[in-house]
Structure formats: structure tokens, C-alpha cells
Steps between C-alpha positions, in 0.01 A plus 500: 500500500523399107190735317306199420454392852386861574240471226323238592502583890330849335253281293392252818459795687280674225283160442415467898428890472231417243377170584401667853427844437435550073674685239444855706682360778858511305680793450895481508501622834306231673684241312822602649310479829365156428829357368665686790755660251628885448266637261791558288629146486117455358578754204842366466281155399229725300521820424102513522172353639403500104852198440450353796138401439553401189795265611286369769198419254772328255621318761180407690349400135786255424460315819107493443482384179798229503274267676222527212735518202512132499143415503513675121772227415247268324483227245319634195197233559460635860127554634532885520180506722749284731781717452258796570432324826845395586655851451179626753608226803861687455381840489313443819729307701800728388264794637429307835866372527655852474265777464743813536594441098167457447353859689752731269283315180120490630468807716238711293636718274333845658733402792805490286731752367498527111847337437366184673230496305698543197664185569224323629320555198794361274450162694157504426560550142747146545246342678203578240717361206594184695114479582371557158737214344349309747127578446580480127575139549130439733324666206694301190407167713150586593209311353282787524452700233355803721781768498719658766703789485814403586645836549190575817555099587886612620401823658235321711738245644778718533271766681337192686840352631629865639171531696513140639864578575354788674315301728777294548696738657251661700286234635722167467333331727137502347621525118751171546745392122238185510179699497597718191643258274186275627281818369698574178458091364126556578528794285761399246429067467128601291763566242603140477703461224371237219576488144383743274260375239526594136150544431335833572142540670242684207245689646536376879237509724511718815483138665780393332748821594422500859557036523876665338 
């Protein structure tokens, strides 16, 4: 059988592994067992658990993240809180609609071997520079004159959205796509983008910050 069927019979077999059972569960060994393969057809396809994980994270990644990439396709006049919102609804129906992807990215990092969290980390890094343009955009818009940190502002939503996806995959049922994206508008919408007045506050009034 040509190599590249092998690999990715090797790489199913390693994502059901750790979807069911976690990272600790894989070991070369068992994934031969899983994929029902000689153990060294399964070094013929990687010489390593190190390679093979890392293939399966690339892999798993790709497939994850095509089906958010396009919600970051946006006119320039967009309503980033909407876009914001949008790219949540994805994130949380692409977690309910196939969650094995999603397990290799949001299983807490104690759990996970440091390679994996290497490369989980790099995504993160992506995703906070995506989120940052983004919350660059609310804060240029905003009437308010009260200041965010736009650099904590990312971190927060990115941290929020693993949790929620979190409870997505471990309690579908009572933390439903709907209900999340419901909560983050409740959260995010107080940011209602208006136009941004020229004229600066002097001396504002306590009163005056907290009606901002």
C-alpha cells in the first residue's frame, strides 16, 4: 500500500487514541495496535512518536482552522465586533461538528507532551495577532475615550474561547454553539461601535467615565 495511505491510517489511528484516552495513551506501540498494522509498517510511516505527532497536529490544525480562515476575509469597513462574533459561531460549531481536531488543540497543556505544546503555542501566537488587529479596529471606532489594553483585550478572548470550547467538548449538551455566542454578544455588543468624536473630555467626572 502507497506510504501516504499508510500515514494517514497511522494518524486516524493516533487521533481516536487521543480523543478517547489523552496524549499518555499513544505510544508507537498502541498505535500499531489501534491501526491494526505491524509496528514496523508504523515506523516505516514515522520513524518516531515525536514526527508523527507533529504530522498529526499539522494535519488536524489545517482541517480546524480552514473553516474559520474565511470569517477573517473581510471588507475593510466590516463591524469587527461582528466579525468577532461571526468567527465565535464557527469556532463553536466546528468544535461540536467534529471535535476529535478540536481535543489535540484544547486538552490542557499539563496533559500534553512538550512538542504539542510547542505547536499549540505557535497557533496561539497566530490567533493573538489576528485578534489584536481586530480589537485594534473596536478601540480606533470606539466613542469612549476610557482606555483598553488591547494586548490583555486579545488574551482574554482568546483564553475565553479555549475554555468555552472546553465546555463544548465536554458537556455539549448543556454548553450548546447558541448559548455561547448568545453569552459572548452580551459581553462583547456594550462595545457598540459609533464614531469616534474629535473632541477630548477635560477633567471628566467619575460620572462621566463610568456613562462611557
Amino acid at each position: 500500500m502507497p506510504i501516504g495511505v499508510r500515514r494517514e491510517q497511522v494518524l486516524d489511528a493516533a487521533l481516536r487514541l487521543i480523543s478517547e484516552h489523552g496524549y499518555g495513551s499513544a505510544s508507537m506501540e498502541a498505535i500499531a495496535r489501534e491501526a491494526d498494522l505491524a509496528k514496523p509498517v508504523v515506523y516505516k510511516a514515522y520513524p518516531g512518536l515525536g514526527p508523527l505527532l507533529q504530522a498529526l497536529l499539522q494535519r488536524e490544525e489545517e482541517r480546524a482552522f480552514s473553516t474559520l480562515s474565511e470569517v477573517m476575509l473581510r471588507p475593510t469597513d466590516a463591524d469587527p465586533i461582528g466579525i468577532l462574533l461571526s468567527w465565535l459561531d464557527r469556532l463553536a460549531h466546528a468544535v461540536v461538528d467534529n471535535p476529535g481536531p478540536w481535543r489535540l488543540i484544547l486538552i490542557p497543556p499539563d496533559e500534553t507532551p512538550a512538542l504539542v505544546r510547542e505547536h499549540v503555542q505557535a497557533g496561539r501566537e497566530l490567533a493573538l495577532q489576528l485578534l489584536g488587529s481586530l480589537i485594534g479596529e473596536v478601540v480606533d471606532r470606539r466613542a469612549s475615550h476610557v482606555p483598553i489594553d488591547q494586548e490583555l483585550f486579545a488574551h482574554v478572548i482568546l483564553a475565553a474561547a479555549e475554555h468555552l470550547g472546553r465546555l463544548l467538548l465536554r458537556d455539549p449538551d448543556n454548553y450548546p454553539p447558541d448559548r455561547l455566542v448568545a453569552f459572548a454578544a452580551s459581553v462583547l455588543n456594550p462595545l457598540q461601535l459609533t464614531p469616534r468624536t474629535t473632541e477630548l473630555k477635560t477633567n471628566p467626572t467619575p460620572e462621566s467615565i463610568i456613562h462611557d
